[in-house]
PDB file with one MODEL, atoms N, CA, C and O in Angstrom:
MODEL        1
ATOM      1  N   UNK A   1     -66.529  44.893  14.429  1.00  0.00           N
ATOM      2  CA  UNK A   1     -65.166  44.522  14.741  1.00  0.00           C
ATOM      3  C   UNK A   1     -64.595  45.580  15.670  1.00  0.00           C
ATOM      4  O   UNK A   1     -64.685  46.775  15.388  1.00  0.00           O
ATOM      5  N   UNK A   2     -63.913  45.073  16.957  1.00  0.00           N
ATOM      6  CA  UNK A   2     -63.260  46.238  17.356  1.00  0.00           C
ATOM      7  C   UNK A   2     -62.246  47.174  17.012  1.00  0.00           C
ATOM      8  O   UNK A   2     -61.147  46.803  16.601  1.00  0.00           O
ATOM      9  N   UNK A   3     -62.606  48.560  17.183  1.00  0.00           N
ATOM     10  CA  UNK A   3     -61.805  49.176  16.603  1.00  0.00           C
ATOM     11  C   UNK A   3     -59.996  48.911  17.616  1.00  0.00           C
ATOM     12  O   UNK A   3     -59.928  48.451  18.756  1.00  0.00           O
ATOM     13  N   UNK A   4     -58.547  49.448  16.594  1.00  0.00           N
ATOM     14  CA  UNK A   4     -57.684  49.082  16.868  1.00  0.00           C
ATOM     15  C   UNK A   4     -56.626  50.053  17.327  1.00  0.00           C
ATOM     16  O   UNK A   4     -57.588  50.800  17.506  1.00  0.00           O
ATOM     17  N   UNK A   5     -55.841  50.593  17.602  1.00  0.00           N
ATOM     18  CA  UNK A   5     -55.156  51.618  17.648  1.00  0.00           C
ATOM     19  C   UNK A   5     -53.681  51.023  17.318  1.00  0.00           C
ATOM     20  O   UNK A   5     -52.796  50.404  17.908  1.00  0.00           O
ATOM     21  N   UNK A   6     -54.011  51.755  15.597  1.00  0.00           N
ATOM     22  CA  UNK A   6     -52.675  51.390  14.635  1.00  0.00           C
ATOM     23  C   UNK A   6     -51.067  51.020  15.870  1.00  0.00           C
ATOM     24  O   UNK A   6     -50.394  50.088  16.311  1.00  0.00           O
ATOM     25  N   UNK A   7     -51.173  52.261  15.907  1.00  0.00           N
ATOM     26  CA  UNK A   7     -49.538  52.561  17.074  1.00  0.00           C
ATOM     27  C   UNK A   7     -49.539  51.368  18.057  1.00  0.00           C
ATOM     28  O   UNK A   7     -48.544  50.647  18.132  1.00  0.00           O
ATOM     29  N   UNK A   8     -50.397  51.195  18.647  1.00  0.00           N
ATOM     30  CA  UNK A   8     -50.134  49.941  19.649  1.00  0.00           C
ATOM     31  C   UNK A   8     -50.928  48.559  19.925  1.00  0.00           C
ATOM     32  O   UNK A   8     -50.712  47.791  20.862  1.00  0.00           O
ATOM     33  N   UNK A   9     -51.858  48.419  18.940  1.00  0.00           N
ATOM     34  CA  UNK A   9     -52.838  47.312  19.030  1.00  0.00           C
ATOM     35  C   UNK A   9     -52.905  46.530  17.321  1.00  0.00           C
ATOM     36  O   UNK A   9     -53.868  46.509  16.555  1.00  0.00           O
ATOM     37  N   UNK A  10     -51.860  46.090  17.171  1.00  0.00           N
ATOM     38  CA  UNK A  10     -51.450  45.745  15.527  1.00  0.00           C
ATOM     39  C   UNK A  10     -50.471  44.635  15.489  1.00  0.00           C
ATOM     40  O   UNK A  10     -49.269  44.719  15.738  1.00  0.00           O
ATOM     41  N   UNK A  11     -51.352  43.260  15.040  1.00  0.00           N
ATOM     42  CA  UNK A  11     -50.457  42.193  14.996  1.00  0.00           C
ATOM     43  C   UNK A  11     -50.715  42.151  12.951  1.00  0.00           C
ATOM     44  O   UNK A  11     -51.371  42.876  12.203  1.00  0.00           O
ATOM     45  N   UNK A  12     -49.742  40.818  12.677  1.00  0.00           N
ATOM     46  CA  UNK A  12     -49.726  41.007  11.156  1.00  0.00           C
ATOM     47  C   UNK A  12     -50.042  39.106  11.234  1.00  0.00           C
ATOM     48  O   UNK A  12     -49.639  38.227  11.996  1.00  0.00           O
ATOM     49  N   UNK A  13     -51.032  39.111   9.924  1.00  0.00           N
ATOM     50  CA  UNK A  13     -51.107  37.817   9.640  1.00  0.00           C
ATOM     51  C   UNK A  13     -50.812  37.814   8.193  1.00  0.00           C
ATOM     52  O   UNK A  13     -51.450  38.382   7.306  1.00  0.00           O
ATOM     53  N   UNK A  14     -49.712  37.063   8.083  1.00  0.00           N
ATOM     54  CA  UNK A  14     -49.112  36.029   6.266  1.00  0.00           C
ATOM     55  C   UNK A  14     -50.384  35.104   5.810  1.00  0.00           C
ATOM     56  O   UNK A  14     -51.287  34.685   6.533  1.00  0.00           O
ATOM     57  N   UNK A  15     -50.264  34.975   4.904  1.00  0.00           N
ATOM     58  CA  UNK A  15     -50.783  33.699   3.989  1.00  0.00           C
ATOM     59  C   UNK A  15     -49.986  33.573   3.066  1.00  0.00           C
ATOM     60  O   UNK A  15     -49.128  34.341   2.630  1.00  0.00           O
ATOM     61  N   UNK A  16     -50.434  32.118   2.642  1.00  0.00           N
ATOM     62  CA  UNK A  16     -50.218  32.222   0.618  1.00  0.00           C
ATOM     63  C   UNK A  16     -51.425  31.934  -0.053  1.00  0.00           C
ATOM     64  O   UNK A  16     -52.362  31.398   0.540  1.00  0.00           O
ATOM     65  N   UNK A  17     -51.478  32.271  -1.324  1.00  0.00           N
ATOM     66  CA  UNK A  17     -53.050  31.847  -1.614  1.00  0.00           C
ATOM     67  C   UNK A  17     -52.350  31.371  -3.114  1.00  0.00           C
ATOM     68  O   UNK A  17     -51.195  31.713  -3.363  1.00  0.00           O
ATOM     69  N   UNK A  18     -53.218  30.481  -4.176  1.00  0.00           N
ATOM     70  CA  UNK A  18     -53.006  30.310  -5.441  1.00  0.00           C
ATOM     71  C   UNK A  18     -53.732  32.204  -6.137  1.00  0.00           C
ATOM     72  O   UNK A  18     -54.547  32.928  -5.566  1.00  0.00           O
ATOM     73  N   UNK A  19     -52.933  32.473  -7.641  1.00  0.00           N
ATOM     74  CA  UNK A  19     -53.184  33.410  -8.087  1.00  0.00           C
ATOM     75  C   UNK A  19     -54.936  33.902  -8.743  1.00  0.00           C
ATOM     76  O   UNK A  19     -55.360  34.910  -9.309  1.00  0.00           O
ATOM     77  N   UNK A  20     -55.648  32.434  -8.244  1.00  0.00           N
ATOM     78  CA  UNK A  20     -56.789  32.888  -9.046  1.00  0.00           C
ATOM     79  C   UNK A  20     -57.776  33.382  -7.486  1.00  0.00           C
ATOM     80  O   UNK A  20     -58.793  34.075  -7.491  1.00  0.00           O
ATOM     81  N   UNK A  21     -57.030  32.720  -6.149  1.00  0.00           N
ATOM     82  CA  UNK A  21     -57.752  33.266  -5.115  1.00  0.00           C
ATOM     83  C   UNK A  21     -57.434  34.341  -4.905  1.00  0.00           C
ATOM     84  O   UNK A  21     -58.023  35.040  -4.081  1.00  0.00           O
ATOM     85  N   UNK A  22     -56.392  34.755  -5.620  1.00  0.00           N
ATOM     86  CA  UNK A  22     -55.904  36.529  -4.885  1.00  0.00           C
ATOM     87  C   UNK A  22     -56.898  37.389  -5.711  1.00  0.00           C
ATOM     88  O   UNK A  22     -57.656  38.235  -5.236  1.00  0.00           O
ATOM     89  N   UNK A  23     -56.732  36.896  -7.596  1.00  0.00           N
ATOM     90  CA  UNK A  23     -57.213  37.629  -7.999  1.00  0.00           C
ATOM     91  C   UNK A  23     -58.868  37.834  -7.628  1.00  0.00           C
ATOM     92  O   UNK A  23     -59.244  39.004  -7.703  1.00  0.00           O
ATOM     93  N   UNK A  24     -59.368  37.345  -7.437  1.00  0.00           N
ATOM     94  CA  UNK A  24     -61.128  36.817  -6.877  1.00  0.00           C
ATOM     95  C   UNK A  24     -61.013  37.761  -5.554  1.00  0.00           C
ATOM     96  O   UNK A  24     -61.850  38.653  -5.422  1.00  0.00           O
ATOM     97  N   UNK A  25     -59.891  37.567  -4.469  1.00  0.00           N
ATOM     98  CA  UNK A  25     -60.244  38.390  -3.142  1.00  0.00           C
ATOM     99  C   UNK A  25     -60.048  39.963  -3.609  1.00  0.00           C
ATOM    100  O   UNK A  25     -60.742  40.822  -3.065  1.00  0.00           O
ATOM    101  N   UNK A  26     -58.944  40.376  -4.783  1.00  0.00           N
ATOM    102  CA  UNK A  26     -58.656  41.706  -4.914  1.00  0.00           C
ATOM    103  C   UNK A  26     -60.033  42.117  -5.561  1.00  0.00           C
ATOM    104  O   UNK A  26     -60.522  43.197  -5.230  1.00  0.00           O
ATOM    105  N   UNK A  27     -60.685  41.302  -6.473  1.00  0.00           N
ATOM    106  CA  UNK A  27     -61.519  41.956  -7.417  1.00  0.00           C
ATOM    107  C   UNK A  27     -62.894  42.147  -6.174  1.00  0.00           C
ATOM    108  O   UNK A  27     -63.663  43.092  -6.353  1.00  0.00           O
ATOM    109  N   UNK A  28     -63.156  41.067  -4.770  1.00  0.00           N
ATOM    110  CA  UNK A  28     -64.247  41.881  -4.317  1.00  0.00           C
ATOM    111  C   UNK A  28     -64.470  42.767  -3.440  1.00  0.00           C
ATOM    112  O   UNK A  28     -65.467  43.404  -3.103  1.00  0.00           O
ATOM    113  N   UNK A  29     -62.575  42.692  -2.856  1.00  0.00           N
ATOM    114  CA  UNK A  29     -62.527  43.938  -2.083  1.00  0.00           C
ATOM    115  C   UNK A  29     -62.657  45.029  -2.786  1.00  0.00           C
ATOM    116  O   UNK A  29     -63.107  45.940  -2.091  1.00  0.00           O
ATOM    117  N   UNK A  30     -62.377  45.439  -4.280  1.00  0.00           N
ATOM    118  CA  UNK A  30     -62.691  46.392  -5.003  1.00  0.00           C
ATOM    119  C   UNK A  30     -64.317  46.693  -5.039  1.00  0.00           C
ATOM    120  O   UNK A  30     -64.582  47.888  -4.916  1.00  0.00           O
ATOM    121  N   UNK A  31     -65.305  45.918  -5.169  1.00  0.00           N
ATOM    122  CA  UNK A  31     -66.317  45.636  -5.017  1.00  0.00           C
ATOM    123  C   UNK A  31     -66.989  46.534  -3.971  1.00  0.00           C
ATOM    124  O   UNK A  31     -67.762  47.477  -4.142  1.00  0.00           O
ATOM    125  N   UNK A  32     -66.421  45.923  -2.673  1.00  0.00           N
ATOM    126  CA  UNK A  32     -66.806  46.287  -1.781  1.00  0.00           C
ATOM    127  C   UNK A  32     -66.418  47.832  -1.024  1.00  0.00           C
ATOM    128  O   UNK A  32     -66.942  48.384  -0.056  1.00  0.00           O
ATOM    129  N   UNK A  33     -65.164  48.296  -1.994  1.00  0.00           N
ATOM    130  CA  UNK A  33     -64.772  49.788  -1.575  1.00  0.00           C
ATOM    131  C   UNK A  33     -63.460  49.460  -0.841  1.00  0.00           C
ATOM    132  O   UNK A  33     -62.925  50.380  -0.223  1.00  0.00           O
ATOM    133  N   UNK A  34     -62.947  48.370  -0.844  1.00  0.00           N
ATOM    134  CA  UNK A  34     -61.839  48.398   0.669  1.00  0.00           C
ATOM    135  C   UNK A  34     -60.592  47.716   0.094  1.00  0.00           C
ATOM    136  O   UNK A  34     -60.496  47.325  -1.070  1.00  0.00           O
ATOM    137  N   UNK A  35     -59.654  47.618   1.032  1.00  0.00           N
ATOM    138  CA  UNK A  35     -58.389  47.311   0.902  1.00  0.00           C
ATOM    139  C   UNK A  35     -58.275  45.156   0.442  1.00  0.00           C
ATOM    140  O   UNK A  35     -59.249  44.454   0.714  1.00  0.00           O
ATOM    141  N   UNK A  36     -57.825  44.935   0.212  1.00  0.00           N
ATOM    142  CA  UNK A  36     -57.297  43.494   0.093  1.00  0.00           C
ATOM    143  C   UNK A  36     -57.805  43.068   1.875  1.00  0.00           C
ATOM    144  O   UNK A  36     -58.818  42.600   2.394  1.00  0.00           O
ATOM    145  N   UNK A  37     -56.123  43.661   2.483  1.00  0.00           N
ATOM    146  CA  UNK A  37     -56.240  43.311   4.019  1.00  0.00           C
ATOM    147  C   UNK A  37     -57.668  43.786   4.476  1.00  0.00           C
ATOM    148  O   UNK A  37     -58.448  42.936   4.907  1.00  0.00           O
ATOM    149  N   UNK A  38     -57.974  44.859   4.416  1.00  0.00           N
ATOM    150  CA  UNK A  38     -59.275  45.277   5.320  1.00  0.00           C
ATOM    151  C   UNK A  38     -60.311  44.468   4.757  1.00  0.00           C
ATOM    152  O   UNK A  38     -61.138  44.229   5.637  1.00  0.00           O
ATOM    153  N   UNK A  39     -60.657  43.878   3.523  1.00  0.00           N
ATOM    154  CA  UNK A  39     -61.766  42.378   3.291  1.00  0.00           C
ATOM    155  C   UNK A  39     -61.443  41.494   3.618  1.00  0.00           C
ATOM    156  O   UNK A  39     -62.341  40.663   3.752  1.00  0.00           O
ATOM    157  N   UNK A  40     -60.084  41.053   3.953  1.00  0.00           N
ATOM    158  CA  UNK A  40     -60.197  40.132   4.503  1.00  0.00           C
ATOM    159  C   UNK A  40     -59.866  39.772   5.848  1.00  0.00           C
ATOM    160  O   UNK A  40     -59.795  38.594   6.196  1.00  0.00           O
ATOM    161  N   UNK A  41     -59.673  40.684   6.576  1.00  0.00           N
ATOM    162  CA  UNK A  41     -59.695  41.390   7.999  1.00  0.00           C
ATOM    163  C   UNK A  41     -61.253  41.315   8.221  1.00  0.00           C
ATOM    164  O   UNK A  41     -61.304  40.814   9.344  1.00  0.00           O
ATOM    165  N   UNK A  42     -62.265  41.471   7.906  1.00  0.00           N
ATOM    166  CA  UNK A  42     -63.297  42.061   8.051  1.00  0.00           C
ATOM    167  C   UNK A  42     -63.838  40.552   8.060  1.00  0.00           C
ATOM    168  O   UNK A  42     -64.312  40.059   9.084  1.00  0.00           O
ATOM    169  N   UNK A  43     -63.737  39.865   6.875  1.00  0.00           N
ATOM    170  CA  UNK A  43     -64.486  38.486   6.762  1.00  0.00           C
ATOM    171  C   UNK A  43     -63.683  37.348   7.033  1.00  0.00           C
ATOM    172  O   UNK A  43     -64.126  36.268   6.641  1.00  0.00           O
ATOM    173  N   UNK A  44     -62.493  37.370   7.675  1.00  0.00           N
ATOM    174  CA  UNK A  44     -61.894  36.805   8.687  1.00  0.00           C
ATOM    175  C   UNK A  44     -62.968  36.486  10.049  1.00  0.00           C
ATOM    176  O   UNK A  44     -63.625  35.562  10.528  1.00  0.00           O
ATOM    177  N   UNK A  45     -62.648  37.906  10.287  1.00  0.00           N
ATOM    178  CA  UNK A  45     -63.175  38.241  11.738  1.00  0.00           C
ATOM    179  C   UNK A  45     -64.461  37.526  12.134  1.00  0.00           C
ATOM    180  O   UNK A  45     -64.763  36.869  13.130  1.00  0.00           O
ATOM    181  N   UNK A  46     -65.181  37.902  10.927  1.00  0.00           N
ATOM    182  CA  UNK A  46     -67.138  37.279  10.839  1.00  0.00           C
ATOM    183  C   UNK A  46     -67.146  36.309  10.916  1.00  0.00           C
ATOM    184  O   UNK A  46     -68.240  36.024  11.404  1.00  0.00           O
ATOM    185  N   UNK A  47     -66.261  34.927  10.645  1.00  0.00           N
ATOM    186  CA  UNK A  47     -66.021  33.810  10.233  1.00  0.00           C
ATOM    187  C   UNK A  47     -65.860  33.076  11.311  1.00  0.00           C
ATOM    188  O   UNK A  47     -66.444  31.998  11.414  1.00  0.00           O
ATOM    189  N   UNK A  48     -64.863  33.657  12.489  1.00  0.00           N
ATOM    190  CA  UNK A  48     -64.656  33.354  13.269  1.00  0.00           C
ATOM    191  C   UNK A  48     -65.597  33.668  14.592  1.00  0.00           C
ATOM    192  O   UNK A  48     -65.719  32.876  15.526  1.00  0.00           O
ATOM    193  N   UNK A  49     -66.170  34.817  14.521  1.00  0.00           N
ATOM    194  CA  UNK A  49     -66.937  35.045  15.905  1.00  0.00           C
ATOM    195  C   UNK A  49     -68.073  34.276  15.536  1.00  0.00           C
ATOM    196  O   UNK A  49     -68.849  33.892  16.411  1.00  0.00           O
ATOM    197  N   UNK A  50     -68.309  33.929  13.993  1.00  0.00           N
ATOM    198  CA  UNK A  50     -69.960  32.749  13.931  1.00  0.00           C
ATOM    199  C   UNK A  50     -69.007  31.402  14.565  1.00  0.00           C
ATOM    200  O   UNK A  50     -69.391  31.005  15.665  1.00  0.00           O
ATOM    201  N   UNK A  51     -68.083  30.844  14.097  1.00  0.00           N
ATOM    202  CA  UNK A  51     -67.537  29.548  14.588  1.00  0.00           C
ATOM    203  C   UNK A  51     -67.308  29.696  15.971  1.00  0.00           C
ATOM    204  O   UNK A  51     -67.408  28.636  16.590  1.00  0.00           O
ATOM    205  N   UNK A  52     -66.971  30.905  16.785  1.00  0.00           N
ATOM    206  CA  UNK A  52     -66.770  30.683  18.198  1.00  0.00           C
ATOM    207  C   UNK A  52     -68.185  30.403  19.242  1.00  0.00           C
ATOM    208  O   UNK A  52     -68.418  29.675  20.206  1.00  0.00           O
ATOM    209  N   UNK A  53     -69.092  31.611  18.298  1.00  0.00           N
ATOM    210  CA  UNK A  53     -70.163  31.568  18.898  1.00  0.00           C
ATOM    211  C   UNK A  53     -71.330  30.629  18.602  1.00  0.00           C
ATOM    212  O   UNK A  53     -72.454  30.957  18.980  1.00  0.00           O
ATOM    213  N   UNK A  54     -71.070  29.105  17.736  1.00  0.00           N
ATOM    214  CA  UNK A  54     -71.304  27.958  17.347  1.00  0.00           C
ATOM    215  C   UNK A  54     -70.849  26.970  18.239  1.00  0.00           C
ATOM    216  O   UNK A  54     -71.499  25.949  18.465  1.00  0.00           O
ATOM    217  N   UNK A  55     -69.406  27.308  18.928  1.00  0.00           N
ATOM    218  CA  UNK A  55     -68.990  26.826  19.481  1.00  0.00           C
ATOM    219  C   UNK A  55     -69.374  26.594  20.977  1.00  0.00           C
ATOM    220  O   UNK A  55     -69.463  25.590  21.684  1.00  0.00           O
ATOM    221  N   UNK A  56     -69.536  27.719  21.137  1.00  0.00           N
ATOM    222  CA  UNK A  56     -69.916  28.036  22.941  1.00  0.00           C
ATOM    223  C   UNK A  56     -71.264  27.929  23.273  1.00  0.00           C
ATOM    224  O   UNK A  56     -71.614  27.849  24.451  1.00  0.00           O
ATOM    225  N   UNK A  57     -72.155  27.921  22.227  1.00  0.00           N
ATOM    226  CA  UNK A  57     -73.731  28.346  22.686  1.00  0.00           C
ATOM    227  C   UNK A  57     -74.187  26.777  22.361  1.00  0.00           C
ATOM    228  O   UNK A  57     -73.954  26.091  21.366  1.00  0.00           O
ATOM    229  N   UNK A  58     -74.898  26.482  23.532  1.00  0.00           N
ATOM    230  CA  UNK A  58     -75.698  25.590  23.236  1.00  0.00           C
ATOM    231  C   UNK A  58     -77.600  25.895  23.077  1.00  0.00           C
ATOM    232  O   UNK A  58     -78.394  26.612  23.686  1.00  0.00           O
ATOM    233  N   UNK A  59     -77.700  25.007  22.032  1.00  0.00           N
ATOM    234  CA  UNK A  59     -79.266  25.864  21.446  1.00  0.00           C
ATOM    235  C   UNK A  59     -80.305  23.671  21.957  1.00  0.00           C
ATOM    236  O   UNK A  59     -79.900  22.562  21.607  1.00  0.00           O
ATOM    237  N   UNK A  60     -81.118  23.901  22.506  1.00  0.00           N
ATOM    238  CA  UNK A  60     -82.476  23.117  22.810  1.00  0.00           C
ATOM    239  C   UNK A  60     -83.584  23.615  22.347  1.00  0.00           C
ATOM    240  O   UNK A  60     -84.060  24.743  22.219  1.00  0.00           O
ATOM    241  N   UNK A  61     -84.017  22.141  22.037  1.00  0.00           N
ATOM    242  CA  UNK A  61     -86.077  22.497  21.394  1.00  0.00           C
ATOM    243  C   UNK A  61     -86.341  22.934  22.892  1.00  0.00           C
ATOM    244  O   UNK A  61     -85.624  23.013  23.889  1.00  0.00           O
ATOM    245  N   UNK A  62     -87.945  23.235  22.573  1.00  0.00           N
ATOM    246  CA  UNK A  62     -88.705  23.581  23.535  1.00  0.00           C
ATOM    247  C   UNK A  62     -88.567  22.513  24.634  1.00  0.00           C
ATOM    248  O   UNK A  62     -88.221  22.866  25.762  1.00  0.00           O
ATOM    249  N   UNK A  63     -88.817  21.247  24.360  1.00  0.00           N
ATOM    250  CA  UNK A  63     -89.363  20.074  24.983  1.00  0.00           C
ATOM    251  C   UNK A  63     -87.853  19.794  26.205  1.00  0.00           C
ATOM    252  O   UNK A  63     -87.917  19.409  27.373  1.00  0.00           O
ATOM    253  N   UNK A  64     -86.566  20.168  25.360  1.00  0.00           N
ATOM    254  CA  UNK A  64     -85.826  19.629  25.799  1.00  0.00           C
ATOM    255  C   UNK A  64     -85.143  20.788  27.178  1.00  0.00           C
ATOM    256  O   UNK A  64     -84.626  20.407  28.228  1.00  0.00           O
ATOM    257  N   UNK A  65     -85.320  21.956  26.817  1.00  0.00           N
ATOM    258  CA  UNK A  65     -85.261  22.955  27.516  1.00  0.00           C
ATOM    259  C   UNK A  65     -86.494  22.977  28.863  1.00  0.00           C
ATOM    260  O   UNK A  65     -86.337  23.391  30.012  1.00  0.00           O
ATOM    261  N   UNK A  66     -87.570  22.449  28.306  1.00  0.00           N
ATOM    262  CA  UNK A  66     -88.125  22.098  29.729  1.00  0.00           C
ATOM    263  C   UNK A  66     -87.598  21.322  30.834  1.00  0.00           C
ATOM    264  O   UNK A  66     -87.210  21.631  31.961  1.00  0.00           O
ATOM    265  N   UNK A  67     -87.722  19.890  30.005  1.00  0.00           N
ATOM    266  CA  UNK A  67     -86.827  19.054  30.395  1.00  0.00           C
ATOM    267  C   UNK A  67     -85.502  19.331  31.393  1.00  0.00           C
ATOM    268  O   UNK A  67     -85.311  18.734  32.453  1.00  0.00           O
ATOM    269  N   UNK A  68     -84.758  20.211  30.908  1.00  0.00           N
ATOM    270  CA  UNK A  68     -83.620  20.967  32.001  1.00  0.00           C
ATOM    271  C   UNK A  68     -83.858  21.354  32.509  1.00  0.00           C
ATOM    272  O   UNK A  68     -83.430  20.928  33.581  1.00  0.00           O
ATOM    273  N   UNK A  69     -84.789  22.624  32.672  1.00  0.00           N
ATOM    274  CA  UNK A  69     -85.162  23.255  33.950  1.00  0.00           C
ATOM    275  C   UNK A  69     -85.878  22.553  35.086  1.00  0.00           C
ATOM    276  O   UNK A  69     -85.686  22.764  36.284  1.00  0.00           O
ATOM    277  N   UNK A  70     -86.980  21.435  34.393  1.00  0.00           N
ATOM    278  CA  UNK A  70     -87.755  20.821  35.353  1.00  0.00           C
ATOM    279  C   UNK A  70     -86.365  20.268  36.319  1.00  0.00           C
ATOM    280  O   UNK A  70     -86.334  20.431  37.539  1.00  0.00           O
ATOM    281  N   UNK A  71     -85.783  19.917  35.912  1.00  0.00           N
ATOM    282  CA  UNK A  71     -84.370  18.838  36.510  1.00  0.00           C
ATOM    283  C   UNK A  71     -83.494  19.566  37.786  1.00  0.00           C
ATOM    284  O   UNK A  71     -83.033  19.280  38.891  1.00  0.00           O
ATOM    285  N   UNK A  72     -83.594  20.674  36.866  1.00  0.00           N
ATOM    286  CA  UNK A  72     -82.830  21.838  37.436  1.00  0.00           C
ATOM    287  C   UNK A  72     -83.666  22.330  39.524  1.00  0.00           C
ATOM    288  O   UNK A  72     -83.259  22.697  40.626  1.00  0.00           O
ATOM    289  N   UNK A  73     -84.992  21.957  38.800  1.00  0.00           N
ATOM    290  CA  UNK A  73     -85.869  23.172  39.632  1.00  0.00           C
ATOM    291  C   UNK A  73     -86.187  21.392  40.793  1.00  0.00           C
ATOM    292  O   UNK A  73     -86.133  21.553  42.012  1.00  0.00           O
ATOM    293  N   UNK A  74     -86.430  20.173  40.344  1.00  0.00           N
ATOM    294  CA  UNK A  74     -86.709  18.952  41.099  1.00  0.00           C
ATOM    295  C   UNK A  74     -85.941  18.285  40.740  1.00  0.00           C
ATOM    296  O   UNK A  74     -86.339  17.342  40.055  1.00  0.00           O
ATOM    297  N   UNK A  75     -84.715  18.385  40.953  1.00  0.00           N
ATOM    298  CA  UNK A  75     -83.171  16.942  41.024  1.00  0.00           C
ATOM    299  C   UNK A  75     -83.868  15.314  41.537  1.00  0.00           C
ATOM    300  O   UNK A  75     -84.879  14.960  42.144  1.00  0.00           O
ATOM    301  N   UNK A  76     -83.053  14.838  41.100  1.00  0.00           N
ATOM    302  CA  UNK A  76     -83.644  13.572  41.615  1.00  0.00           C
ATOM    303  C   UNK A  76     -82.533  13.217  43.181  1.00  0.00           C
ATOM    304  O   UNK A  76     -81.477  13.742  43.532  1.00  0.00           O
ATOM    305  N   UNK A  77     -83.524  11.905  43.934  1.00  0.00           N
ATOM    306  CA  UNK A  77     -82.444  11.994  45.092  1.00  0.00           C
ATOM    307  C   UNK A  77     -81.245  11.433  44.496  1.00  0.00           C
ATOM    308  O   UNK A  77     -81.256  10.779  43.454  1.00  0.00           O
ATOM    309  N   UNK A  78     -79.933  11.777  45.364  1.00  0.00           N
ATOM    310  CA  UNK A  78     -79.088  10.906  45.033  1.00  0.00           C
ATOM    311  C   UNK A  78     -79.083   9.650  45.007  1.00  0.00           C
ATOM    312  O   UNK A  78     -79.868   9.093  45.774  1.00  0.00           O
ATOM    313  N   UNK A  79     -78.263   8.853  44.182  1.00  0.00           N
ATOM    314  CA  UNK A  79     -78.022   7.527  44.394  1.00  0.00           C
ATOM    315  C   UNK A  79     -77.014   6.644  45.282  1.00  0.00           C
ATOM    316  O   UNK A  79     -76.013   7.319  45.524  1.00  0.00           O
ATOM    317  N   UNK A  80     -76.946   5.388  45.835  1.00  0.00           N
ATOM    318  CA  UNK A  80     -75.921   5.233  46.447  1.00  0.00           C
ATOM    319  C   UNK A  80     -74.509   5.432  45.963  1.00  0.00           C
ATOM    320  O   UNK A  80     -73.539   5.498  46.718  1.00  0.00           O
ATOM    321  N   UNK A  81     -74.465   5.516  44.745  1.00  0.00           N
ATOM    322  CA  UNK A  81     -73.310   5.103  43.898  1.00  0.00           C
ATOM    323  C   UNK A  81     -72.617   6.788  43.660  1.00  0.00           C
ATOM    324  O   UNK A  81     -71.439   7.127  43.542  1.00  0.00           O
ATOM    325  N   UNK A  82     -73.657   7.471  43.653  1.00  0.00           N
ATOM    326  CA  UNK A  82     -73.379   8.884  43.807  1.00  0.00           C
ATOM    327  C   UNK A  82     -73.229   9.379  44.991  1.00  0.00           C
ATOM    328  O   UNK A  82     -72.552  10.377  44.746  1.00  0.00           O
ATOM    329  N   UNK A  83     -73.408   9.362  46.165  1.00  0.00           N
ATOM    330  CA  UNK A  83     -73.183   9.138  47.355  1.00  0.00           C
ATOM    331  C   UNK A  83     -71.953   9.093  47.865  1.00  0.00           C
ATOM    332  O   UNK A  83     -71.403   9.940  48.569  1.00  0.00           O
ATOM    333  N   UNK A  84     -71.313   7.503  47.270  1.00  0.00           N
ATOM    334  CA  UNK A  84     -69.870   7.055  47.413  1.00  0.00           C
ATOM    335  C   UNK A  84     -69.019   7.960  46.792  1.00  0.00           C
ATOM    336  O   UNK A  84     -67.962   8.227  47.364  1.00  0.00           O
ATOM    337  N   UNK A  85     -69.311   8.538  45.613  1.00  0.00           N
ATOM    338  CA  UNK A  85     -68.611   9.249  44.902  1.00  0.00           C
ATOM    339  C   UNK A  85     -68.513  10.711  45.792  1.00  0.00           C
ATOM    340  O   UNK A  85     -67.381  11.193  45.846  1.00  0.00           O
ATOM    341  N   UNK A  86     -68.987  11.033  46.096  1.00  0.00           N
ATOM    342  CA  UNK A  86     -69.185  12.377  46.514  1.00  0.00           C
ATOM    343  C   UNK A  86     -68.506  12.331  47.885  1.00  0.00           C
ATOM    344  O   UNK A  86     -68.053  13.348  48.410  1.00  0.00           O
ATOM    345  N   UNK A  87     -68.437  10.835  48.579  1.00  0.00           N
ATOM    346  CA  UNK A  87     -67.744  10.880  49.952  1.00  0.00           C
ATOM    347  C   UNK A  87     -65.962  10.921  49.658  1.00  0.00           C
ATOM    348  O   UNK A  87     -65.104  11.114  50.519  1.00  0.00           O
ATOM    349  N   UNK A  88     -65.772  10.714  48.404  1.00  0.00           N
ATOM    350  CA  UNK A  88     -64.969  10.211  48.369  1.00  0.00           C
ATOM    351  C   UNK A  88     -63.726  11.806  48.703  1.00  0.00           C
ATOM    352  O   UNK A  88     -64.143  12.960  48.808  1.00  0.00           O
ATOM    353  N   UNK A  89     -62.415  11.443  48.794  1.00  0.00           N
ATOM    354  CA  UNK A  89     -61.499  12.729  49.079  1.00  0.00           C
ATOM    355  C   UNK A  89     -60.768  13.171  47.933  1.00  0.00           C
ATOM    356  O   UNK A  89     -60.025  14.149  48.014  1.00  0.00           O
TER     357      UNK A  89
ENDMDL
END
């Protein structure tokens, strides 16, 4: 996680949670050595850079990754219909 500089790089996030999720998050940030906020600062953060980086990356089999490059490396000719499109303004 990047580090922050308290004095000028510090936004605040609220929740509400029911009392048996607080008690469950306090008991494993204890667990884990750390603050409430800093566990869940921490596994916030993880949560989100796997969902972003789920988001953005696209993953291909072998077969299909050939498949692209061959395409990539020998395009097919254009078509007329692609042609028109491409003249167009």
């Amino acid at each position: 996680m990047p580090a922050a500089n308290p004095a000028t790089d510090s936004a605040r996030i609220n929740l509400r949670t029911s009392p048996e999720a607080k008690a469950l998050i306090e008991r494993a940030a204890a667990l884990m050595g750390t603050t409430v906020s800093g566990f869940m600062l921490q596994n916030a953060y993880e949560a989100a850079q796997r969902l972003v980086t789920q988001h953005e990356t696209i993953t291909l089999s072998d077969r299909d990754r050939d498949t692209f490059l061959a395409a990539l490396e020998n395009p097919p000719e254009p078509t007329e219909a692609l042609r028109r499109l491409m003249a167009r303004r």
